[in-house]
N, C-alpha and C positions, 0 to 999 in steps of 0.2 A: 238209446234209440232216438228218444229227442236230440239230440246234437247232432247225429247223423242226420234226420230228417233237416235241421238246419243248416247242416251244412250243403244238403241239396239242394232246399227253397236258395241259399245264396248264389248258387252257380244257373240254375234258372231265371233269377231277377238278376243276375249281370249278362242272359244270354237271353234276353228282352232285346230284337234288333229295332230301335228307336228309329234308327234313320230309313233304315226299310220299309217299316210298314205304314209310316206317315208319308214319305215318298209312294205309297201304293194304294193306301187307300184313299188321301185327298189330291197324291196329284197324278196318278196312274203311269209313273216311275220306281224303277227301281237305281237308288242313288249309286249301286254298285258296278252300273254299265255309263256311267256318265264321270266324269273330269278326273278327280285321283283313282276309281272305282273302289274305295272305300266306304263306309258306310257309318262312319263318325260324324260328329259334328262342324268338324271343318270343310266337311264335301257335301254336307247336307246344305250350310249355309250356301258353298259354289254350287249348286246344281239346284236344290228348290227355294234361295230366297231366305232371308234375315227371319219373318216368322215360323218357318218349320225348322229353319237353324235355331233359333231360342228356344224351342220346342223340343226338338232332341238334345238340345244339351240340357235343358231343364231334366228330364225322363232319363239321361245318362248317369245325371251327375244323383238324381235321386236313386238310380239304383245302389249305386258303393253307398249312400247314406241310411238306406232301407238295408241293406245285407247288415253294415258295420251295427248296427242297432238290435240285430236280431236279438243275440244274445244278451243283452240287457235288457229289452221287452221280455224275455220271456225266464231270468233269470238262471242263465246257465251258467256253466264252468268256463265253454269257450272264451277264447280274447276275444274279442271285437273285433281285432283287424283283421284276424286270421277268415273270418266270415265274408271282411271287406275285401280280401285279398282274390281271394276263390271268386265275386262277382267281377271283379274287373279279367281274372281268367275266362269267368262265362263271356265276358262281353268281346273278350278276342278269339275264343274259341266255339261261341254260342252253335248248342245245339241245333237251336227252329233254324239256322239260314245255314246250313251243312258245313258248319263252324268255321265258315268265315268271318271273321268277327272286325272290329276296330281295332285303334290303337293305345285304349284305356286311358287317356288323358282325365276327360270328362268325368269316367265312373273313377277312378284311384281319388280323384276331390272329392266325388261326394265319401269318400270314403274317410279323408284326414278333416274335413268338412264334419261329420257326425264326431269324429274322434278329439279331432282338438280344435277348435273353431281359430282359435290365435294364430295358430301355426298354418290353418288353410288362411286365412287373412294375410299372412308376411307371405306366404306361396304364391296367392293368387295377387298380389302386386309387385312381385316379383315379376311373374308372366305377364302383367299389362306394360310392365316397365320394355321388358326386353320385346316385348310385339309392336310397342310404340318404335323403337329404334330400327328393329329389325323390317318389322313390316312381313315375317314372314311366321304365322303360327305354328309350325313345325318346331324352328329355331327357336321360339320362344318357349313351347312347350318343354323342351330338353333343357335349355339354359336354367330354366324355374326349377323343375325336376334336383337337375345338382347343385342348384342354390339352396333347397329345402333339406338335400343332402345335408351339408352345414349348417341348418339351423337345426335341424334335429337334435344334433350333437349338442345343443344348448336349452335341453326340453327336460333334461333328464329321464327322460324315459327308455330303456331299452330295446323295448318292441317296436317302439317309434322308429329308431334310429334301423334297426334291422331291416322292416317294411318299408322305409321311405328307401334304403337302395336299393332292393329288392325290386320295387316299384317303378324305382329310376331306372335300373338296369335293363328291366324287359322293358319299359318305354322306349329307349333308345333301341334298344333292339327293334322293336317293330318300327324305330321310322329309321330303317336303315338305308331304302330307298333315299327318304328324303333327304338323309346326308350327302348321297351322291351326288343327287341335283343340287344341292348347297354347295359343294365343292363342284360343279359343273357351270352354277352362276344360272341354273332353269328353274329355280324352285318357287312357284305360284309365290306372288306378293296382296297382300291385301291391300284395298283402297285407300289407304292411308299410312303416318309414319315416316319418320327421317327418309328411311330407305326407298320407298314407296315415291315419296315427294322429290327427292333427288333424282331419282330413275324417271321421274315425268319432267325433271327441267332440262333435265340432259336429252330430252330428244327435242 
């Protein structure tokens, strides 16, 4: 009965809509009708501004870190990730916003983030590496994604290795738009980056 009620509490705190309700109640927007109309951290940054962008990614990335924990707080049988896994489902298919949800970047870290801190450390500079070239968070997000693919593979852990494609897999799947625009040459670039910096000496 306890692991099903945790398993619940985890699909609730990944279906916590971060960028919604900060977009509504300090800046009387909803991030969902504005630029990519997602409601993740990359459209919260383009649509309300770097502090409510650190703000929901802080609150995203604490949720997968708050689910993946549960079961160790409270000494279950559950894995950990399988807890982490189900919030970053809440968080794409979250209840409160009629489960329209994000693209779990943000909560799948805090999830490998709670679970192995090394492995979120080589992920998350993996991602800074490829968004400094790239210039575009999407691309960076997926490139990191199947980089962590193979480092998995050298963590010895089973579960690790399972959840991190599992993880990759539906990631890439939900930016499936943003591949298009990537292969279309439309896909938003951030202020900065090789890419970014070349695209502004060329005009």
């Amino acid at each position: 009965m306890i692991s099903l009620i945790t398993i619940i509490a985890a699909y609730l705190l990944g279906s916590i809509p971060s960028g919604v309700w900060i977009g509504k109640l300090f800046y009387h927007k909803d991030v969902r009708e504005y630029g990519s109309g997602n409601m993740g951290t990359t459209n919260t940054f383009r649509v309300l501004g770097t502090k409510a962008g650190i703000i929901v990614l802080i609150m995203d990335i604490l949720k997968g870190s708050v689910a993946t924990l549960l079961p160790i707080w409270f000494g279950l049988s559950l894995h950990p990730l399988l807890t982490g896994v189900i919030a970053s489902v809440g968080h794409t298919i979250p209840i409160f916003v009629n489960f329209r949800g994000g693209k779990a970047v943000a909560t799948s870290a805090g999830i490998i983030l709670a679970y192995n801190p090394l492995f979120f450390t080589l992920a998350i500079s993996s991602f800074l590496i490829y968004l400094f070239v790239s210039s575009m968070v999407s691309f960076a997000s997926m490139a990191a994604c199947l980089t962590a693919v193979v480092i998995s593979f050298f963590m010895g852990d089973i579960w690790l290795i399972i959840v991190t494609i599992s993880l990759t897999s539906y990631i890439i799947y939900r930016h499936r738009a943003n591949i298009q625009r990537i292969k279309d040459g439309t896909e938003s670039l951030v202020p900065f980056g090789l890419r970014y910096n070349k695209q502004k000496d060329s005009k």
